[in-house]
Z-matrix of the N, CA and C atoms (Angstrom, degrees):
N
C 1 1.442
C 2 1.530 1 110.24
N 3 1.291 2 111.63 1 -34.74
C 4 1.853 3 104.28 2 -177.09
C 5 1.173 4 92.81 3 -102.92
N 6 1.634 5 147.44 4 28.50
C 7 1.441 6 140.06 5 151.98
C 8 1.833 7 94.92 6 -82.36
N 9 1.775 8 126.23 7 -36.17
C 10 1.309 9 121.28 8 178.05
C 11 1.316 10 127.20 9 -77.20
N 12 1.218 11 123.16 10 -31.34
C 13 1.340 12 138.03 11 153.90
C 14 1.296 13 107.29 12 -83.57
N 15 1.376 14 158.88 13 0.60
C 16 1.374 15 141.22 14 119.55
C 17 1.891 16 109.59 15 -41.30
N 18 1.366 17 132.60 16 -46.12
C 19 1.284 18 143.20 17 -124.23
C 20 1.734 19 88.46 18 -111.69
N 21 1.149 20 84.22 19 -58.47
C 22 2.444 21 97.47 20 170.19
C 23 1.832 22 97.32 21 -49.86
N 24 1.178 23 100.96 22 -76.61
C 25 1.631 24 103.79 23 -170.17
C 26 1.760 25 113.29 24 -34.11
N 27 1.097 26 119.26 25 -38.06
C 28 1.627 27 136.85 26 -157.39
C 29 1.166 28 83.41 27 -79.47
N 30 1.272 29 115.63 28 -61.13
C 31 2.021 30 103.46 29 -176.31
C 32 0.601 31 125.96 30 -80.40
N 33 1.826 32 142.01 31 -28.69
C 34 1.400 33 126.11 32 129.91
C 35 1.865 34 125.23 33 -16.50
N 36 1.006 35 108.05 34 -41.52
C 37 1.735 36 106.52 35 -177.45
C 38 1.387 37 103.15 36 -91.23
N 39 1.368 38 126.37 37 -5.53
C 40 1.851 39 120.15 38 -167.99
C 41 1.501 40 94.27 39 -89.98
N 42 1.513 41 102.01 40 -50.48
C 43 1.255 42 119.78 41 -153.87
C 44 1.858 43 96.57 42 -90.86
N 45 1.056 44 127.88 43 -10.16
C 46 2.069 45 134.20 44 144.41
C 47 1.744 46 90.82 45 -51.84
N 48 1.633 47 121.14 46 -74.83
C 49 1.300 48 107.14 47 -149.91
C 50 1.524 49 110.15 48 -78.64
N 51 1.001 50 114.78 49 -28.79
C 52 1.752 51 114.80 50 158.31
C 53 1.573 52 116.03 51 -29.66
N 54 1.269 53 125.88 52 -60.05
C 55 1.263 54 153.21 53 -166.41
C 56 1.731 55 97.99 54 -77.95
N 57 1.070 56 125.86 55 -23.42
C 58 1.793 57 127.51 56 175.08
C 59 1.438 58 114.00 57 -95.01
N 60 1.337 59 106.75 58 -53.97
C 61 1.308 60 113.76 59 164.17
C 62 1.792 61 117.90 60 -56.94
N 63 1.564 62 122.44 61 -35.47
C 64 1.293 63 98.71 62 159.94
C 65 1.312 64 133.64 63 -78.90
N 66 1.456 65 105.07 64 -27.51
C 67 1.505 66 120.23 65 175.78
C 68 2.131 67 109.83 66 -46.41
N 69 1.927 68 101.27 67 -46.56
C 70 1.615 69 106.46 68 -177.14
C 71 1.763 70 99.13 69 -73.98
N 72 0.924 71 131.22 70 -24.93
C 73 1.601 72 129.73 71 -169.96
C 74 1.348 73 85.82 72 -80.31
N 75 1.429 74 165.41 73 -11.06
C 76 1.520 75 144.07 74 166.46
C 77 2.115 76 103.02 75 -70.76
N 78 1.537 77 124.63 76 -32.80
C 79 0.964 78 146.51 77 143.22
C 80 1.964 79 104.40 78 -6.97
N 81 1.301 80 91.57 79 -66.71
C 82 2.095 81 107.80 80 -167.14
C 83 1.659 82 96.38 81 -91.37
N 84 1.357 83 80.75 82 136.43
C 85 1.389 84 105.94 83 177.60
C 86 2.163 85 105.62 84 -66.29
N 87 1.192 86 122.15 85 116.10
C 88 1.533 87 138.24 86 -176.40
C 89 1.608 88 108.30 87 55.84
N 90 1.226 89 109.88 88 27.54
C 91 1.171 90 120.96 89 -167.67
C 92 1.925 91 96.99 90 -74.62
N 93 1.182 92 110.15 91 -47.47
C 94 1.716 93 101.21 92 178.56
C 95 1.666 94 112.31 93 -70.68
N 96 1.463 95 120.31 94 1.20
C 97 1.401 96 129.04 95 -177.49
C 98 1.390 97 100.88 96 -98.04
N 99 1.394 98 127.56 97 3.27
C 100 1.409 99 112.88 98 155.62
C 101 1.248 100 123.91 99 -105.84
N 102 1.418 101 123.65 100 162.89
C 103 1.300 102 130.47 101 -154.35
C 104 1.704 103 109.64 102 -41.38
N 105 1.667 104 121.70 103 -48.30
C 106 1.321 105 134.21 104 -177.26
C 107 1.553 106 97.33 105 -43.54
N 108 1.622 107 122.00 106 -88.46
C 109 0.809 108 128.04 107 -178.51
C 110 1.969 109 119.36 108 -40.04
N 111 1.065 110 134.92 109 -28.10
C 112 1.075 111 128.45 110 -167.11
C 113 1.987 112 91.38 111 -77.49
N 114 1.392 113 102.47 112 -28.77
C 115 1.716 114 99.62 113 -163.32
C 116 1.526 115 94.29 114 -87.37
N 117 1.269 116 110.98 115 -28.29
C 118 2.091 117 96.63 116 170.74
C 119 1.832 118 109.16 117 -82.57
N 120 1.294 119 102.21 118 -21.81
C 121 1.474 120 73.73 119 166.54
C 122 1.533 121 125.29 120 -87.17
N 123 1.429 122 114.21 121 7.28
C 124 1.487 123 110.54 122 178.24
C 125 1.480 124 105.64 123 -90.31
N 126 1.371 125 132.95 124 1.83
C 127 1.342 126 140.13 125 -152.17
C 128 1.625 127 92.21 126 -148.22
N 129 0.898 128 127.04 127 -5.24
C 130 1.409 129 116.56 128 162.64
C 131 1.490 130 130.29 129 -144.55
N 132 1.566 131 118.31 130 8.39
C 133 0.904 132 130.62 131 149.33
C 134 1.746 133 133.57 132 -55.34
N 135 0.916 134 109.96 133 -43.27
C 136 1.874 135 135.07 134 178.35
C 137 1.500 136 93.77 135 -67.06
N 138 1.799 137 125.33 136 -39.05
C 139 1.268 138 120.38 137 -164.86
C 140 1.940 139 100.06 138 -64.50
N 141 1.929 140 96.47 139 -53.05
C 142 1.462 141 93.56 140 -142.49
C 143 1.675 142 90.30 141 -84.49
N 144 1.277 143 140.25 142 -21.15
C 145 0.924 144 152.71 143 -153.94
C 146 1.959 145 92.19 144 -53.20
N 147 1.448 146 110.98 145 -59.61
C 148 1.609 147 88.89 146 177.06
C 149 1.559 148 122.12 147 -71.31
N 150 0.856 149 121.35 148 6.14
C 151 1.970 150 131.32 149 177.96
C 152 1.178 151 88.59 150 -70.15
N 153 1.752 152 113.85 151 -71.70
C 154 1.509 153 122.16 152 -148.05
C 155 1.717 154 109.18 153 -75.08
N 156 1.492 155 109.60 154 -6.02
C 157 1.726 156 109.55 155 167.11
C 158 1.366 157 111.21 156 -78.25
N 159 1.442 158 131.60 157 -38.67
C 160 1.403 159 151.18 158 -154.45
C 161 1.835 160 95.79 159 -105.57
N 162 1.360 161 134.35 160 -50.78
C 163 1.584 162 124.43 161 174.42
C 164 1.108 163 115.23 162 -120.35
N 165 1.588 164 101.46 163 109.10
C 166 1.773 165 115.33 164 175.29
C 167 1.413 166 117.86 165 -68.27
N 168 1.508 167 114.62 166 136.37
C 169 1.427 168 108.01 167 161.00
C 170 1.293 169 144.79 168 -12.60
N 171 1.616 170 125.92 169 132.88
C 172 1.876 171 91.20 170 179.79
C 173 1.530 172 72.36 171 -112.63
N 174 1.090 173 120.64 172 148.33
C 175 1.970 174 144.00 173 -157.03
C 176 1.489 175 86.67 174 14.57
N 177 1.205 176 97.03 175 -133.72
C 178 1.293 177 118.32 176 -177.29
C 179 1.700 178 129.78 177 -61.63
N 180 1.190 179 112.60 178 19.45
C 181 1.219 180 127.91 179 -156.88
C 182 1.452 181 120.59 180 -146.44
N 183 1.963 182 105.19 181 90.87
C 184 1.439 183 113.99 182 171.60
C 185 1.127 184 113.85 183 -71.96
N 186 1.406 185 104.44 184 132.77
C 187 1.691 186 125.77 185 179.35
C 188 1.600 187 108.99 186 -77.55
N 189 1.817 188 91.83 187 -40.24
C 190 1.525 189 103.02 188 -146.71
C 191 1.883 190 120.08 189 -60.81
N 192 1.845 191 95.82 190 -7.90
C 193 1.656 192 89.38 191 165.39
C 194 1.802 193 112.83 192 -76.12
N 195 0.766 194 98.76 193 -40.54
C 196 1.634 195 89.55 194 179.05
C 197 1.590 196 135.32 195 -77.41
N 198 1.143 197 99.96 196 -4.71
C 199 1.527 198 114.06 197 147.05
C 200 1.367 199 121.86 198 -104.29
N 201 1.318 200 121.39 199 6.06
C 202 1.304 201 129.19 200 140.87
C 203 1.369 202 108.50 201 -79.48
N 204 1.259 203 126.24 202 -46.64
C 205 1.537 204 115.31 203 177.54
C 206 1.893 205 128.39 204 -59.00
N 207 1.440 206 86.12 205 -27.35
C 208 1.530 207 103.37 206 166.10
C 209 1.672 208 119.54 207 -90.46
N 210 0.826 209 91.54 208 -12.60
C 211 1.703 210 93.81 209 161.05
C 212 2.020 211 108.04 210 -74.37
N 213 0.975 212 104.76 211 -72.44
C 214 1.780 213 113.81 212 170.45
C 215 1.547 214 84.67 213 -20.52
N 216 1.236 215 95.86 214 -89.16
C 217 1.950 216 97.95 215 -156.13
C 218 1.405 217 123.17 216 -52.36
N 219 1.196 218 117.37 217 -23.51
C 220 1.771 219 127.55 218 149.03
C 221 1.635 220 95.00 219 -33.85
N 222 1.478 221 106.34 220 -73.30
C 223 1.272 222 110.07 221 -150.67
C 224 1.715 223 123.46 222 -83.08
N 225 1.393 224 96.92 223 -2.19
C 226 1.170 225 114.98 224 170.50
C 227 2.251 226 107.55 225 -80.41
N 228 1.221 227 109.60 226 -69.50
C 229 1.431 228 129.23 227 147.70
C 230 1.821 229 99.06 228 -18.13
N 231 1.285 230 123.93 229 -77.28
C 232 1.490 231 124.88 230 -168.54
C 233 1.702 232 102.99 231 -58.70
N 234 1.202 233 125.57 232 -40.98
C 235 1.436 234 126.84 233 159.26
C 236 1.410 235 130.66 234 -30.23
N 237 1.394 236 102.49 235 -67.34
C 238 1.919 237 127.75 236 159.39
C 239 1.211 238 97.10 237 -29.43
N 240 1.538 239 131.12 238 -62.42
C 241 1.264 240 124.92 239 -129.56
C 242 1.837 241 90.37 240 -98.50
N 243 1.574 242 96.94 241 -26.26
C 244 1.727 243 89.89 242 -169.08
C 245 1.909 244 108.38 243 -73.04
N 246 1.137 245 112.34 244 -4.00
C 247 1.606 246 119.55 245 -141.92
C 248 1.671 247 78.92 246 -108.72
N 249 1.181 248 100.66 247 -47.47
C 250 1.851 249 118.00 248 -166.07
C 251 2.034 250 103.79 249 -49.24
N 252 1.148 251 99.20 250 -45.00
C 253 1.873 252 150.22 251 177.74
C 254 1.534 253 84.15 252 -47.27
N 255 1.209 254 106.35 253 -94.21
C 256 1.667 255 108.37 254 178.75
C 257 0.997 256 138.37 255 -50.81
N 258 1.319 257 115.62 256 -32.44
C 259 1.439 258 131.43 257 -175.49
C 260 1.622 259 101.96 258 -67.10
């Protein structure tokens, strides 16, 4: 049981820095037009895509990855507690 919640948690944190690292590559100029970036946005696009329908920009400035990022760790946290539960 803590080899699956070892294994959940790990991709919860891969798939956090996936989601930062594409978020800083909008930062670089065609930087999501190279191969890296084209493969995090196929894997993290679908994530933030309902954030950014539900929290609009304030000017120039999407929020909605980092309350996507705090969503993960909610749900990483709600994991702990479900595993904790069983155990």
């Amino acid at each position: 049981m803590i080899f699956l919640y070892d294994v959940l948690t790990s991709i919860i944190s891969i798939y956090s820095w996936a989601l930062i690292i594409y978020i800083l590559m909008s930062w670089f100029p065609n930087a999501r037009e190279s191969a890296i970036g084209q493969f995090l946005a196929r894997i993290c696009e679908p994530y933030l895509e309902p954030f950014r329908k539900i929290i609009p920009p304030i000017g120039m400035i999407d929020i909605s990855p980092i309350v996507a990022i705090f969503v993960l760790k909610l749900a990483a946290g709600g994991l702990r507690q479900l595993f904790l539960w069983i155990a």
